[in-house]
SERO-4910 file (N, C-alpha, C, O; in steps of 0.05 Angstrom, whole numbers):
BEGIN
 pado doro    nc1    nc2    nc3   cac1   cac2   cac3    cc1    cc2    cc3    oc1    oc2    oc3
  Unk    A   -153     55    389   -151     73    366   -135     61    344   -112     52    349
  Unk    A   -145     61    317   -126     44    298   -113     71    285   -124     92    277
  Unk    A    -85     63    284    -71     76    271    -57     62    258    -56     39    265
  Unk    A    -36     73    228    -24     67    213      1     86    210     -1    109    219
  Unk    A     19     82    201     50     98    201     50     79    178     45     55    175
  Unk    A     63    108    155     65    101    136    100    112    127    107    134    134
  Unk    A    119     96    115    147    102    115    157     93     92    147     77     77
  Unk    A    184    108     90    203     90     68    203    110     44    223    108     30
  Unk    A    186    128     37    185    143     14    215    160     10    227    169     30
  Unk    A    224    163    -12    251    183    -16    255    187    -49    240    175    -65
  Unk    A    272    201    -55    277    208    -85    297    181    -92    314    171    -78
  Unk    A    288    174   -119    300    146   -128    303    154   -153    286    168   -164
  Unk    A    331    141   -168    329    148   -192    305    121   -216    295    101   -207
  Unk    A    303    125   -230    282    110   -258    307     81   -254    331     81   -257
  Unk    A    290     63   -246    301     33   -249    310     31   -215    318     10   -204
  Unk    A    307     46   -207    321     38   -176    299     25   -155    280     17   -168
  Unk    A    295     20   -128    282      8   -112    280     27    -95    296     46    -94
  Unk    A    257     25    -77    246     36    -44    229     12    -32    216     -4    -45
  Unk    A    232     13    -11    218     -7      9    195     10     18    204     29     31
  Unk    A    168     11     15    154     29     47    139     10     61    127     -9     52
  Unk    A    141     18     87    124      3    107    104     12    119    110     35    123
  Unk    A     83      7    127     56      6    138     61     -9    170     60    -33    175
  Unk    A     68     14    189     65      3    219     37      7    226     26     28    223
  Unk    A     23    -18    239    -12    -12    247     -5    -15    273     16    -22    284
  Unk    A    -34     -5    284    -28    -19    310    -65     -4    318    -76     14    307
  Unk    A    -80    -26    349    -98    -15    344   -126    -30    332   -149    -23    333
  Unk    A   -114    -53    321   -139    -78    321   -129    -96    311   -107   -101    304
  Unk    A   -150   -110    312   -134   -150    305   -129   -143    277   -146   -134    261
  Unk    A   -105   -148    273    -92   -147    250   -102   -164    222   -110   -157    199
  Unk    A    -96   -193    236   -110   -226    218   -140   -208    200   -147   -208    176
  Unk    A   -150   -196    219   -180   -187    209   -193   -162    196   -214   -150    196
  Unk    A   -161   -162    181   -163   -142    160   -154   -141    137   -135   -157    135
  Unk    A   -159   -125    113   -145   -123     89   -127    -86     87   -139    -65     81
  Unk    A    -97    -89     93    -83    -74     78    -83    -63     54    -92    -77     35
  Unk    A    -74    -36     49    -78    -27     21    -62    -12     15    -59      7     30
  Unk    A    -44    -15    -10    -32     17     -3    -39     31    -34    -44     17    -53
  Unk    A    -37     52    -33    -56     75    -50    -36     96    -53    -22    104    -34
  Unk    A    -36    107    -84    -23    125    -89    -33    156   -107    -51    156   -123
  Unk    A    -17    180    -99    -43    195   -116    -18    218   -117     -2    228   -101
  Unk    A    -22    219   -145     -2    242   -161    -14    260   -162    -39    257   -160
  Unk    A      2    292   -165    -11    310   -165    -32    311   -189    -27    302   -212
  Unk    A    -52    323   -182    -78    326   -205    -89    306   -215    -98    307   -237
  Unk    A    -90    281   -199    -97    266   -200   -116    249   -178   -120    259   -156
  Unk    A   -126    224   -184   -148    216   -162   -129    189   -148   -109    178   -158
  Unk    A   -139    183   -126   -129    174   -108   -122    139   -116   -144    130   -115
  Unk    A   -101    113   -122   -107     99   -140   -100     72   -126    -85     74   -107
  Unk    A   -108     51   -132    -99     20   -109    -84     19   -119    -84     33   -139
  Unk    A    -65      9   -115    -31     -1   -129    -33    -28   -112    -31    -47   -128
  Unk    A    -37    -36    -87    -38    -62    -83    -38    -68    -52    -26    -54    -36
  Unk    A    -54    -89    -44    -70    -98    -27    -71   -121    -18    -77   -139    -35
  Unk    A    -65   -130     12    -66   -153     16    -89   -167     48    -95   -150     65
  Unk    A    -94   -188     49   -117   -197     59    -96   -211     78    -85   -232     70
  Unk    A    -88   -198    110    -76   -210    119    -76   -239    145    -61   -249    162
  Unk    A    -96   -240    137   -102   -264    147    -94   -294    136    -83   -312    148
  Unk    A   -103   -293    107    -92   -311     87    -69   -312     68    -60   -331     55
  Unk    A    -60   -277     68    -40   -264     53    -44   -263     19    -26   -260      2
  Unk    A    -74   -266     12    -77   -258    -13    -74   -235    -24    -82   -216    -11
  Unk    A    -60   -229    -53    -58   -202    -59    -66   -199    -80    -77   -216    -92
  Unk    A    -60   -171    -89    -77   -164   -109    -56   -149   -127    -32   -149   -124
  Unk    A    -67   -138   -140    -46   -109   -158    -52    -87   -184    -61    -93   -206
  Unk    A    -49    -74   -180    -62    -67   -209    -44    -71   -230    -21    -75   -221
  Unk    A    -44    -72   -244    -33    -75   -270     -5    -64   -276     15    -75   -285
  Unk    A    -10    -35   -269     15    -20   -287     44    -35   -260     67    -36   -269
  Unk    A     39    -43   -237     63    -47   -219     65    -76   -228     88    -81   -234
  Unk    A     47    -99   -230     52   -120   -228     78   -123   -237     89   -106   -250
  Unk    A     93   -153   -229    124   -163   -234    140   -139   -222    162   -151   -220
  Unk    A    144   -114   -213    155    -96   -202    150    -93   -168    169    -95   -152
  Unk    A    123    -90   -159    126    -81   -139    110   -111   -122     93   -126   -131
  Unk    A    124   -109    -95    107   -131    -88    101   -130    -50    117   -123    -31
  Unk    A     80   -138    -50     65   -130    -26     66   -161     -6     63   -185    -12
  Unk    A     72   -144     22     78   -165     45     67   -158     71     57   -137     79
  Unk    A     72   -178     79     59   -172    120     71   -188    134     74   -211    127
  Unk    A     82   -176    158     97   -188    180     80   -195    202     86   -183    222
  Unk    A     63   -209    205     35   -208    230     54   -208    247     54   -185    258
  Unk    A     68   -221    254     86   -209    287     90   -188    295     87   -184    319
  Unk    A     98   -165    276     98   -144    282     81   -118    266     89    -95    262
  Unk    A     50   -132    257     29   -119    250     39    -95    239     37    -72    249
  Unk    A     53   -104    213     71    -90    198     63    -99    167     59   -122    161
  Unk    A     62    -82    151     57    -87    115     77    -69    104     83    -47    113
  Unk    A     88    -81     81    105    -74     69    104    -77     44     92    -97     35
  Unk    A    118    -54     20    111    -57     -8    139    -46    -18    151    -24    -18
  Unk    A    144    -72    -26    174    -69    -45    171    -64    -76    162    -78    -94
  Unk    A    182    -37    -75    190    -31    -98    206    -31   -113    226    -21   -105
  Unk    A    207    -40   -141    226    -45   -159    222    -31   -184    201    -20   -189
  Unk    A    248    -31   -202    247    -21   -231    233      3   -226    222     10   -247
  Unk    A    228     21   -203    212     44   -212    213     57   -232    235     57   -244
  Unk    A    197     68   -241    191     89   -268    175    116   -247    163    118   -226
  Unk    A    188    134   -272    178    157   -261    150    163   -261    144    183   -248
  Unk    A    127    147   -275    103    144   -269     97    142   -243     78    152   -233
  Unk    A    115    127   -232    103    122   -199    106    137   -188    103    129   -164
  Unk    A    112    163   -188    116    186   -171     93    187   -158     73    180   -170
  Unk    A     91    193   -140     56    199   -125     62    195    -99     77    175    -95
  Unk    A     54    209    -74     43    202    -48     38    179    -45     17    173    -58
  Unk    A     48    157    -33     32    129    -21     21    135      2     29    152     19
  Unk    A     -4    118      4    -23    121     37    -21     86     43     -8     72     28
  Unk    A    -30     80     59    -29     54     67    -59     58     82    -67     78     94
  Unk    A    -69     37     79   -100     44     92   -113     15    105   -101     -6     99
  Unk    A   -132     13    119   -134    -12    137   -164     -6    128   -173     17    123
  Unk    A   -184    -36    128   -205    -39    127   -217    -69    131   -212    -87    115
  Unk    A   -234    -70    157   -243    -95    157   -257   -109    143   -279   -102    136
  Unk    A   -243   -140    133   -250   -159    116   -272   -156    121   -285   -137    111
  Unk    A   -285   -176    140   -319   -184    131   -319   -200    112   -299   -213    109
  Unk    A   -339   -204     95   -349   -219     77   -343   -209     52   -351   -218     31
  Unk    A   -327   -187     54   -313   -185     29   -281   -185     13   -265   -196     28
  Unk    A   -274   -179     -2   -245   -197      1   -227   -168    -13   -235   -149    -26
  Unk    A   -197   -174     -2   -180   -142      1   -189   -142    -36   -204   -123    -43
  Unk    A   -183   -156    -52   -189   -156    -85   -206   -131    -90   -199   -111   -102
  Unk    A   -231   -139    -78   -252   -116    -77   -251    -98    -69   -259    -79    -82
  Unk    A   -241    -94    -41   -228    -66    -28   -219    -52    -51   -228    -31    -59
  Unk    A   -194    -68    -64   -168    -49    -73   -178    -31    -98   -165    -15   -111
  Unk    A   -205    -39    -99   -210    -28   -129   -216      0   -123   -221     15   -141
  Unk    A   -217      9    -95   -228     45   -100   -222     49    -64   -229     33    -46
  Unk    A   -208     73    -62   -208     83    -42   -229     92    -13   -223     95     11
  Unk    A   -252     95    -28   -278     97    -19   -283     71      1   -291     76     24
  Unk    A   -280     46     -7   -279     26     16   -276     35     43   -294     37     60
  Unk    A   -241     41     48   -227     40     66   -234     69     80   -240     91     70
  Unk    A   -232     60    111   -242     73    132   -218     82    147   -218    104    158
  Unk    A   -204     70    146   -174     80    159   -147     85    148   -135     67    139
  Unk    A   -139    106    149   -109    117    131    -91    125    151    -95    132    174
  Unk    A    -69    123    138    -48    133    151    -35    162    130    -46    173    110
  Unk    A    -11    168    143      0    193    125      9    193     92     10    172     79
  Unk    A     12    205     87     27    198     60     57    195     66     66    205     87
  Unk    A     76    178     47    102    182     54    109    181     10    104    164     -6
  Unk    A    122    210      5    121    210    -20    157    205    -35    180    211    -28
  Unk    A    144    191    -59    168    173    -74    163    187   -100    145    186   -117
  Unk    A    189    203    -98    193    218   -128    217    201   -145    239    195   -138
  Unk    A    208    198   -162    228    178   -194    239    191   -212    227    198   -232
  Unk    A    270    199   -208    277    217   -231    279    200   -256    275    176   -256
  Unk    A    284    215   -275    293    196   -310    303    203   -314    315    198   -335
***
């Protein structure tokens, strides 16, 4: 059964840091692409950033790049997304989500939620100013 544990979310002030982690467990790890996804209230569900852990390529969208940065521990089939400089934009629920590569690459995953077949909980990161 694949599961994901999703952690680390807490209230941070505007410029401060959070770590969250993505515990999987539940399939070959190498042969998948991580994701983690965030979704503010009244809003749709969004990639923030994604990695292919086999080769460790990543991805990002835009508004985090140079701030937030995405990792994997294969020993302990563990992903992790360090956060920096938050802004209160980033407020939102993070999910962390698992989906097998194949022939296609996490890049493409990360572009829409719809891909990914497996989620874990939300763990939510509120940004005061």
């Amino acid at each position: 059964e694949v599961q994901l544990q999703a952690s680390g979310g807490g209230l941070v002030q505007a410029g401060g840091s959070l770590r969250l982690s993505c515990a999987t467990s539940g399939f070959t790890f190498d042969d998948y692409a991580i994701g983690w996804f965030r979704q503010a209230p009244g809003k749709g569900r969004e990639g923030v950033s994604c990695i292919s852990t086999g080769d460790g390529s990543t991805t990002y969208t835009d508004s985090v790049k140079g701030r937030f940065t995405i990792s994997s521990d294969n020993a302990k089939n563990t992903v992790y997304l360090q956060m920096d400089n938050l802004k209160p934009a980033d407020t939102a629920a993070y999910y962390c989500a698992a989906e097998p590569l194949g022939a296609t690459t996490s890049a493409r995953l990360c572009t829409s939620h719809i891909w990914w077949q497996y989620w874990g909980q939300g763990t939510l990161v509120t940004v005061s100013s």
